[in-house]
ChimeraX commands (.cxc) that place a marker at each C-alpha (Angstrom):
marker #1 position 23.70,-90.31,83.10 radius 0.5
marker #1 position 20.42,-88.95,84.51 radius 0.5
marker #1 position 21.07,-86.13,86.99 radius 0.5
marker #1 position 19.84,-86.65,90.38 radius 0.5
marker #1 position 17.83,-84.04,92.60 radius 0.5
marker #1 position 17.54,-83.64,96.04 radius 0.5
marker #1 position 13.81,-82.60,97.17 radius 0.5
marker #1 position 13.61,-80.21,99.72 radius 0.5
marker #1 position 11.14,-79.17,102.01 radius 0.5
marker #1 position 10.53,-75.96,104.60 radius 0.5
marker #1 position 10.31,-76.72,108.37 radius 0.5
marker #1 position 8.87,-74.81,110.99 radius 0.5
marker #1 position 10.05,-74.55,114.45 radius 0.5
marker #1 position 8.36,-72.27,117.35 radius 0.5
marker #1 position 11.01,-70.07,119.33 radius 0.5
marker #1 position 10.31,-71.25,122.70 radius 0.5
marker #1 position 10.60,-74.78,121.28 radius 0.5
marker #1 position 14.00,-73.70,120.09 radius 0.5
marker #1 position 15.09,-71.78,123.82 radius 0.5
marker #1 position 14.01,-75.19,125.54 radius 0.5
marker #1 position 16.08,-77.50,123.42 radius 0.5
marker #1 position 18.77,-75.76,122.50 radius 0.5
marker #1 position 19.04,-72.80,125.20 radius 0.5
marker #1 position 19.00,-69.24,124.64 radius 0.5
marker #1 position 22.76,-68.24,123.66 radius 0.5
marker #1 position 22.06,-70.87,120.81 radius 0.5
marker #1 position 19.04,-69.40,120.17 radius 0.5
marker #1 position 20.83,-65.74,119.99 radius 0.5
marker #1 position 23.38,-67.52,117.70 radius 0.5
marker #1 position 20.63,-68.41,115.32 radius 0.5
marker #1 position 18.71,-65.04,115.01 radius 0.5
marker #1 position 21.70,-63.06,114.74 radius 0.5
marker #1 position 22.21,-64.45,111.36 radius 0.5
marker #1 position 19.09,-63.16,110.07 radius 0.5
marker #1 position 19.49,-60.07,107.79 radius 0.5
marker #1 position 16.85,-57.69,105.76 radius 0.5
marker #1 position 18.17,-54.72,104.78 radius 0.5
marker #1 position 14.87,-53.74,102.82 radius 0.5
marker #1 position 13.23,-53.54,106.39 radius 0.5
marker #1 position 14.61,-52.73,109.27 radius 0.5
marker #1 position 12.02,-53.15,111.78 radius 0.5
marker #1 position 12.08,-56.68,110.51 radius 0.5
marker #1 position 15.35,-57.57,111.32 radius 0.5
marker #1 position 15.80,-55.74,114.62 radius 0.5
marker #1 position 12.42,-57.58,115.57 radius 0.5
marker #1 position 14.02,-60.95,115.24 radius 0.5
marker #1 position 17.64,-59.80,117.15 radius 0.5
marker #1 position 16.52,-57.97,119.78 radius 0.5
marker #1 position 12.55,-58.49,120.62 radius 0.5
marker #1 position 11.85,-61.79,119.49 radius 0.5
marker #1 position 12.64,-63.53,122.49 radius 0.5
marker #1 position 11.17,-61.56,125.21 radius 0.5
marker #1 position 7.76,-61.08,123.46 radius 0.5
marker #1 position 8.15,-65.43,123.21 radius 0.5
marker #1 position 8.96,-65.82,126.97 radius 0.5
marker #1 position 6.34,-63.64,127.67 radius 0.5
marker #1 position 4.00,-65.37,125.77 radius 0.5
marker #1 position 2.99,-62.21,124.43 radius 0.5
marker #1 position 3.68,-63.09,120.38 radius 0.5
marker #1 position 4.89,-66.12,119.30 radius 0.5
marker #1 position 7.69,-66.36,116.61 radius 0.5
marker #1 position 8.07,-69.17,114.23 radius 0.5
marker #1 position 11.26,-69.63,112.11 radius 0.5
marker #1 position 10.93,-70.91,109.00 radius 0.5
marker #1 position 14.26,-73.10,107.54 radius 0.5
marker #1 position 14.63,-74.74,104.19 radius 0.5
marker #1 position 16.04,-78.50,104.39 radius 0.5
marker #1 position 16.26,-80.97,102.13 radius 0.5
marker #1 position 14.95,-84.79,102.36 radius 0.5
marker #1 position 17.98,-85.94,103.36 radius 0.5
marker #1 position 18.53,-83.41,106.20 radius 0.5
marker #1 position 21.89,-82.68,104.69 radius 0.5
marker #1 position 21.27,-79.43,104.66 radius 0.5
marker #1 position 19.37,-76.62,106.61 radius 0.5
marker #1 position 19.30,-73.04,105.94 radius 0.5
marker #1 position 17.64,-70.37,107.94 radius 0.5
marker #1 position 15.17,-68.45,105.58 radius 0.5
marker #1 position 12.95,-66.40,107.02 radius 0.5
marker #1 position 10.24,-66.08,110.01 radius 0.5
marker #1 position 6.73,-64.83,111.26 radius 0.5
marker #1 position 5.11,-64.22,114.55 radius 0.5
marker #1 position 1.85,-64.02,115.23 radius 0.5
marker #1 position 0.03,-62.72,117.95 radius 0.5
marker #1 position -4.07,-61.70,119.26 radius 0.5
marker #1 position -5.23,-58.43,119.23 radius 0.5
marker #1 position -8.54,-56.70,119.58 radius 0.5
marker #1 position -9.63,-54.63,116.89 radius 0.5
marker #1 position -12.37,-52.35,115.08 radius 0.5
marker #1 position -13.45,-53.31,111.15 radius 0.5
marker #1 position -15.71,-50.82,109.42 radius 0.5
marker #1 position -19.14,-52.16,107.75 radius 0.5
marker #1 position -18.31,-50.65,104.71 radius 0.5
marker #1 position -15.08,-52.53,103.98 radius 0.5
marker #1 position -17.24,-56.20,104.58 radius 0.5
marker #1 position -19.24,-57.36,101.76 radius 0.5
marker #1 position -22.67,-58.75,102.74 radius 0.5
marker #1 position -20.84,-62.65,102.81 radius 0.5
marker #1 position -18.04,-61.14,104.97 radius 0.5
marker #1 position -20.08,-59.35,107.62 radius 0.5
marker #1 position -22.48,-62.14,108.06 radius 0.5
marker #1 position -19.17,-64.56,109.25 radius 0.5
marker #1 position -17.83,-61.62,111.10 radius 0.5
marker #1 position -21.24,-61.04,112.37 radius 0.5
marker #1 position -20.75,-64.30,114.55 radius 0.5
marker #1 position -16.84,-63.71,115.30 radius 0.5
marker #1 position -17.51,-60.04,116.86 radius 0.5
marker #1 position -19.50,-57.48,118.61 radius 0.5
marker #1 position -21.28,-55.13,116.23 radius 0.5
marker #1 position -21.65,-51.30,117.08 radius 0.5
marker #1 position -25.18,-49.96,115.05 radius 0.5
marker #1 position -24.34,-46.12,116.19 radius 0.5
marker #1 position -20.45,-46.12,114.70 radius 0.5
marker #1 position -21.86,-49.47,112.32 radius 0.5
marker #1 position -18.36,-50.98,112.83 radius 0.5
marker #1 position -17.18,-54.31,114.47 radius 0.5
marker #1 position -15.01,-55.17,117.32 radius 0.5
marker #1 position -13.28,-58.28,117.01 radius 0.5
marker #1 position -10.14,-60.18,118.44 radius 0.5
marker #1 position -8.39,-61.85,115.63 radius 0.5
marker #1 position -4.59,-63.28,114.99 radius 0.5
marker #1 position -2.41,-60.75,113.51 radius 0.5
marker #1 position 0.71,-61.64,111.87 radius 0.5
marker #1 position 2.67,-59.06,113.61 radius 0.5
marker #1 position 6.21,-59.68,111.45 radius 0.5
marker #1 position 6.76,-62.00,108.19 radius 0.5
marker #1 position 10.31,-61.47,106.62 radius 0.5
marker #1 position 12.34,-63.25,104.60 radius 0.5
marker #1 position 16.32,-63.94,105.41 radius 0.5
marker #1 position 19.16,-62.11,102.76 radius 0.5
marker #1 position 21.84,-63.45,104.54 radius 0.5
marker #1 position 24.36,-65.35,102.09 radius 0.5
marker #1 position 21.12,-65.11,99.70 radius 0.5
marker #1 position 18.82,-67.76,101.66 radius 0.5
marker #1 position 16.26,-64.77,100.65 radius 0.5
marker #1 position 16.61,-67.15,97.06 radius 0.5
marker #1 position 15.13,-70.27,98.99 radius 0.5
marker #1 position 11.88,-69.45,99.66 radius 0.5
marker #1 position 9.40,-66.83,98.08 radius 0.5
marker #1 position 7.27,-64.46,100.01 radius 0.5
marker #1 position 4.21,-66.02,98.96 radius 0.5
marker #1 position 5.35,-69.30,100.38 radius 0.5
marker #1 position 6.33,-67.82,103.53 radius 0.5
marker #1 position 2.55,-65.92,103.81 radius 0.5
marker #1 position 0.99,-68.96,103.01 radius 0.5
marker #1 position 2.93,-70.99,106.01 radius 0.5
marker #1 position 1.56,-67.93,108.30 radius 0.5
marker #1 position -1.94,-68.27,106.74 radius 0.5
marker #1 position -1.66,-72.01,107.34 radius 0.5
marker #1 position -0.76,-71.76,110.83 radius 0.5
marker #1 position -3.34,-69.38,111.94 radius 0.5
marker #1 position -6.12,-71.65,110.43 radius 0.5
marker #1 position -4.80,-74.61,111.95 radius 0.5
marker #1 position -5.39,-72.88,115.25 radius 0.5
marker #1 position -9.09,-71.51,114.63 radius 0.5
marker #1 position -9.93,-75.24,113.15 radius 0.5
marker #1 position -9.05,-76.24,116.99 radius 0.5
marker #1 position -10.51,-73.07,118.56 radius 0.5
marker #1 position -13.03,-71.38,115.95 radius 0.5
marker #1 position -12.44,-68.25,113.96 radius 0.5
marker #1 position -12.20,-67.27,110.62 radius 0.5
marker #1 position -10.95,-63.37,110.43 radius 0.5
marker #1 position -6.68,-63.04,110.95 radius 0.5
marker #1 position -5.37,-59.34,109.78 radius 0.5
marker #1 position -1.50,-58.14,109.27 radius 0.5
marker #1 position -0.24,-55.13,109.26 radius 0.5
marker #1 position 2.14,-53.33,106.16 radius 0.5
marker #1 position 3.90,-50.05,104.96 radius 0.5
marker #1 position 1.92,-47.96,102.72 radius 0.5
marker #1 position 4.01,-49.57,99.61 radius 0.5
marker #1 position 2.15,-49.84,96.49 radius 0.5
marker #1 position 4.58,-53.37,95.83 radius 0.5
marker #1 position 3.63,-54.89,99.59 radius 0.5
marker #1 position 0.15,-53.88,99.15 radius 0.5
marker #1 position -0.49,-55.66,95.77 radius 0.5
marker #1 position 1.14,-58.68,97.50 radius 0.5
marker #1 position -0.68,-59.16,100.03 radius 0.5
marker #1 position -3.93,-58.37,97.72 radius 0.5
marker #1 position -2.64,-60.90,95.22 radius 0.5
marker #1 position -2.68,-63.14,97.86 radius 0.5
marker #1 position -6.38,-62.73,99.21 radius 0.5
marker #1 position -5.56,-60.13,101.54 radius 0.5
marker #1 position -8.19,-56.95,101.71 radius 0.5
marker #1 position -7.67,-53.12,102.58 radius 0.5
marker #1 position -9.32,-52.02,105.86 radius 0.5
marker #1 position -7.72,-49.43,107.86 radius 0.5
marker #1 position -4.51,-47.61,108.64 radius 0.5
marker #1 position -2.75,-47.28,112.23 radius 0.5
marker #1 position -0.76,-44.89,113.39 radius 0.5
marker #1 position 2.75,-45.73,114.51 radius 0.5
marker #1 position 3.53,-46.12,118.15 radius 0.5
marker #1 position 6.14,-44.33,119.37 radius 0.5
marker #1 position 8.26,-47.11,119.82 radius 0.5
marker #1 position 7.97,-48.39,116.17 radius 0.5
marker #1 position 11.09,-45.73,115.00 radius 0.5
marker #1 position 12.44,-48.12,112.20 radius 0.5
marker #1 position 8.47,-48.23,110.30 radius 0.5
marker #1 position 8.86,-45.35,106.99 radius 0.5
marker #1 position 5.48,-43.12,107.36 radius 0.5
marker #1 position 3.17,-42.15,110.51 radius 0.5
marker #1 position 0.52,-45.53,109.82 radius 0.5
marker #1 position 0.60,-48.67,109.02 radius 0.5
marker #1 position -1.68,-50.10,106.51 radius 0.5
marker #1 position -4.35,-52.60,107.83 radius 0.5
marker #1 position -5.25,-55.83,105.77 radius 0.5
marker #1 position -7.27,-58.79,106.48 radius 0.5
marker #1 position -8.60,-61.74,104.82 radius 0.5
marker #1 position -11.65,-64.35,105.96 radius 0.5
marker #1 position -11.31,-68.23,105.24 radius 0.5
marker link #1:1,2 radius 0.2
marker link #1:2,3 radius 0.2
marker link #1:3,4 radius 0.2
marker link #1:4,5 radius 0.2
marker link #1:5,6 radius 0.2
marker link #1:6,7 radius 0.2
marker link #1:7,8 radius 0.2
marker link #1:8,9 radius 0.2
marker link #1:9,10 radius 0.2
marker link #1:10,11 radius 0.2
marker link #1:11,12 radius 0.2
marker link #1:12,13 radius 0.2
marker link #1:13,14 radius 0.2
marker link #1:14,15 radius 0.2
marker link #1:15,16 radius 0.2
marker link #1:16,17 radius 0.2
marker link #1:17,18 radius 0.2
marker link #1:18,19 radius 0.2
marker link #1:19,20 radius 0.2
marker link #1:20,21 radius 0.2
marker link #1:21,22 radius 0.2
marker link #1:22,23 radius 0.2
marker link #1:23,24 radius 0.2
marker link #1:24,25 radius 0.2
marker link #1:25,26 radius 0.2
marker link #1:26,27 radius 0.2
marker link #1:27,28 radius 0.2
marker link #1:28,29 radius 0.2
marker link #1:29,30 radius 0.2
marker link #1:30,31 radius 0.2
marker link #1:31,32 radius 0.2
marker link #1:32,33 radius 0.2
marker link #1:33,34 radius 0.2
marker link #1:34,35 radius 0.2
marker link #1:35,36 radius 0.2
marker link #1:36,37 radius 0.2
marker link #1:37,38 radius 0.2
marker link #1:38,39 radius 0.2
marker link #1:39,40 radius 0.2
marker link #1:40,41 radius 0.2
marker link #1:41,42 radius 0.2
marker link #1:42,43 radius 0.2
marker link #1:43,44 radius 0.2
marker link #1:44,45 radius 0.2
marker link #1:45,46 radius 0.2
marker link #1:46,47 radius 0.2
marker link #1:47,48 radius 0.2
marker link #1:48,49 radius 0.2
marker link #1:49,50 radius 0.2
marker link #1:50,51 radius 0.2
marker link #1:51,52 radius 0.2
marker link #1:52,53 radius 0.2
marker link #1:53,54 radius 0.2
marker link #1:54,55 radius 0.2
marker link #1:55,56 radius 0.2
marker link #1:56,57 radius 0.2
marker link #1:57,58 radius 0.2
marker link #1:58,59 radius 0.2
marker link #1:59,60 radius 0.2
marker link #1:60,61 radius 0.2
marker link #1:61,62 radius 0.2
marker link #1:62,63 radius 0.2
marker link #1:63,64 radius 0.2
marker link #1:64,65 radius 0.2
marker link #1:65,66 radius 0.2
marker link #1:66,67 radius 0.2
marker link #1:67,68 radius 0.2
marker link #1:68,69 radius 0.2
marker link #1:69,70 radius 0.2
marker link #1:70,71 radius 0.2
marker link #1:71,72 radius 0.2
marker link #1:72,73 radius 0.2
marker link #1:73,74 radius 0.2
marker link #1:74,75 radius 0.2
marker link #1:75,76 radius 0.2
marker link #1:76,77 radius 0.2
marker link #1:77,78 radius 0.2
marker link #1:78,79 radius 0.2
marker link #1:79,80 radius 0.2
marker link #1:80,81 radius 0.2
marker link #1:81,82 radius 0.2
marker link #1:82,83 radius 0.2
marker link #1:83,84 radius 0.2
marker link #1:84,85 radius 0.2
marker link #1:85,86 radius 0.2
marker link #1:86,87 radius 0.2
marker link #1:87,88 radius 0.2
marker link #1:88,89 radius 0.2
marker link #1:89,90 radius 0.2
marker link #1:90,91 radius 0.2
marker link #1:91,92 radius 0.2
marker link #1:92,93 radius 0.2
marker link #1:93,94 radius 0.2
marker link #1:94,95 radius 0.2
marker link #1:95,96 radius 0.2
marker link #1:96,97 radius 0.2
marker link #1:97,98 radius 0.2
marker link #1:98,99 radius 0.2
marker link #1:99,100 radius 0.2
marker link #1:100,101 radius 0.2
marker link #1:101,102 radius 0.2
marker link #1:102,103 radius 0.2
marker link #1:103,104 radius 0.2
marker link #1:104,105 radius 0.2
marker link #1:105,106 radius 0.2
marker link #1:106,107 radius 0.2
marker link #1:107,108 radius 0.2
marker link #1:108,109 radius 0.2
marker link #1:109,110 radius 0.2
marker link #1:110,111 radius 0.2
marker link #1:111,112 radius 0.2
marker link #1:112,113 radius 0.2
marker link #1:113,114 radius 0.2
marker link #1:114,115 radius 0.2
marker link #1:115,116 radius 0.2
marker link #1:116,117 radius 0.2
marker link #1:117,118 radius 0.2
marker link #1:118,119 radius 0.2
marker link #1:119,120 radius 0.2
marker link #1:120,121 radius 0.2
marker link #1:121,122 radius 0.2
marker link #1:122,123 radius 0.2
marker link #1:123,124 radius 0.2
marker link #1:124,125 radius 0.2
marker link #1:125,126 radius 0.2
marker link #1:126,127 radius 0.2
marker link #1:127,128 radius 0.2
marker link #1:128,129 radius 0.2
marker link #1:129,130 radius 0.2
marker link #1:130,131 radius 0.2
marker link #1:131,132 radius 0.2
marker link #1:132,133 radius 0.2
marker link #1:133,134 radius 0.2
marker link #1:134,135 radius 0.2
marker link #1:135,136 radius 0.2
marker link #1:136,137 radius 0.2
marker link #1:137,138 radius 0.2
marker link #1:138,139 radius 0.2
marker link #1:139,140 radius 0.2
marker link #1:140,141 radius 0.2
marker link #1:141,142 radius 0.2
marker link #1:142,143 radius 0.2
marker link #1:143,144 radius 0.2
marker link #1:144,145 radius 0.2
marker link #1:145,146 radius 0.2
marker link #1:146,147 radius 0.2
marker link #1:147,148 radius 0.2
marker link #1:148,149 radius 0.2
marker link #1:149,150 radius 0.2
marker link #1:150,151 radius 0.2
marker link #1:151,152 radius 0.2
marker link #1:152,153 radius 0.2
marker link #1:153,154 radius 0.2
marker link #1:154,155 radius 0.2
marker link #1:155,156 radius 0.2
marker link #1:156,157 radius 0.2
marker link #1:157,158 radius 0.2
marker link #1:158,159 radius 0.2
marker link #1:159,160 radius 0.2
marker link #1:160,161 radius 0.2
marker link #1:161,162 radius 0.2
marker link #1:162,163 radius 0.2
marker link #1:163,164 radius 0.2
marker link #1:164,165 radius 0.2
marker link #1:165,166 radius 0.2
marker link #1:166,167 radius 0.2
marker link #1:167,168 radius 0.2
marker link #1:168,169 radius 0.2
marker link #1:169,170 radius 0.2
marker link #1:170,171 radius 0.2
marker link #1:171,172 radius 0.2
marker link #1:172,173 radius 0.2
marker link #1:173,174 radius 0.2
marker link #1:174,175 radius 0.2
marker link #1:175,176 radius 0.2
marker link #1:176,177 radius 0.2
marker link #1:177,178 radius 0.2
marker link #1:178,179 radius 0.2
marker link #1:179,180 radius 0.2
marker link #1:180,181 radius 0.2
marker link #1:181,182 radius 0.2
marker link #1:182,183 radius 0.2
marker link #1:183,184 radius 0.2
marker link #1:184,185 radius 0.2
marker link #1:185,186 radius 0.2
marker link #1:186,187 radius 0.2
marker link #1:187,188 radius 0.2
marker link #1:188,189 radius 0.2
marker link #1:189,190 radius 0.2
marker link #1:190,191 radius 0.2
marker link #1:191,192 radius 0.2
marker link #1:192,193 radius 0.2
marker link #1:193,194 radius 0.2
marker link #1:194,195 radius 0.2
marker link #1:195,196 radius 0.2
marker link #1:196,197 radius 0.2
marker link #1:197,198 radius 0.2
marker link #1:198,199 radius 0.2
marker link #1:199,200 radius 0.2
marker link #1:200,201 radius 0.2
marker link #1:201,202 radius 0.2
marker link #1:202,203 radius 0.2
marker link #1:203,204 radius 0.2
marker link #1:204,205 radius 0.2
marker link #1:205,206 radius 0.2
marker link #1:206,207 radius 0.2
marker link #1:207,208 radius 0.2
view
């Protein structure tokens, strides 16, 4: 007897879609199930900031769930909120190709020959250990979701520059390479970022 398999699928759902419907205990009830005990500032994000910054319009979250066809069954797998931010980008990091598109994105600066930009930044992207839904989805899937979203936007609104933001990690840094991602900066922590390992964060962007 042929064995049968149910497809699945991921689905996306914005937090403040989530408050509305279902109301913000609910909405509690959900994120506190989310669990990554490879990164801190990850998880605490989701429990305990998520919300506010969503209300206040000031990043928006997006939680990510695995479900199959038949809506059977959902499981909460992971997350990433985006957000605008202003930035610099050195000259010297942009190939020829890449500072030409930024060229018409930005504001260039001749004396310090770097640009000033505001572009999307995926602010948090983390996967969900809890009861190993980590096993659902893989990191690339959940960066290209991110990716996706951002370019849906700038397709409506123009733009073609988004950035994120990582540990100095030699395994998070190929990632994100690996997946068309390109060094150009470092950040220093804000004093409110206490659960980050180092004193900067690593800046990356890629260009679509």
């Amino acid at each position: 007897m042929e064995q049968k398999f149910v497809k699945t699928h991921f689905v996306e759902m914005n937090l403040c879609n989530i408050l509305d419907q279902l109301g913000e205990d609910e909405a509690k009830n959900i994120l506190s199930s989310f669990s990554c005990p490879i990164n801190k500032d990850i998880e605490n994000f989701i429990k305990y900031k998520a919300i506010e910054f969503s209300k206040r319009t000031t990043a928006k979250t997006h939680l990510v769930f695995w479900e199959t066809e038949d809506k059977e069954n959902k499981e909460f797998v992971g997350y990433y909120t985006i957000t605008y931010k202003v930035i610099t980008v050195d000259r010297v990091v942009l190939s020829n190709t890449q500072a030409k598109k930024l060229k018409n994105q930005g504001v260039y600066d001749e004396a310090k020959q770097e640009y000033t930009v505001s572009a999307p930044l995926i602010a948090q992207l983390g996967k969900n250990y809890s009861g190993g839904n980590d096993t659902l989805i893989s990191g690339a899937d959940l960066l290209y979701l991110a990716v996706n979203k951002i370019r849906n936007i700038q397709n409506e609104i123009g733009g073609r520059f988004m950035y994120l933001e990582c540990e100095d990690n030699e395994k998070l840094l190929s990632f994100y390479k690996k997946n068309n991602f390109k060094v150009f900066g470092k950040r220093t922590l804000d004093r409110d970022e206490t659960d980050i390992n180092g004193e900067y964060l690593i800046q990356l962007f890629a260009m679509f």
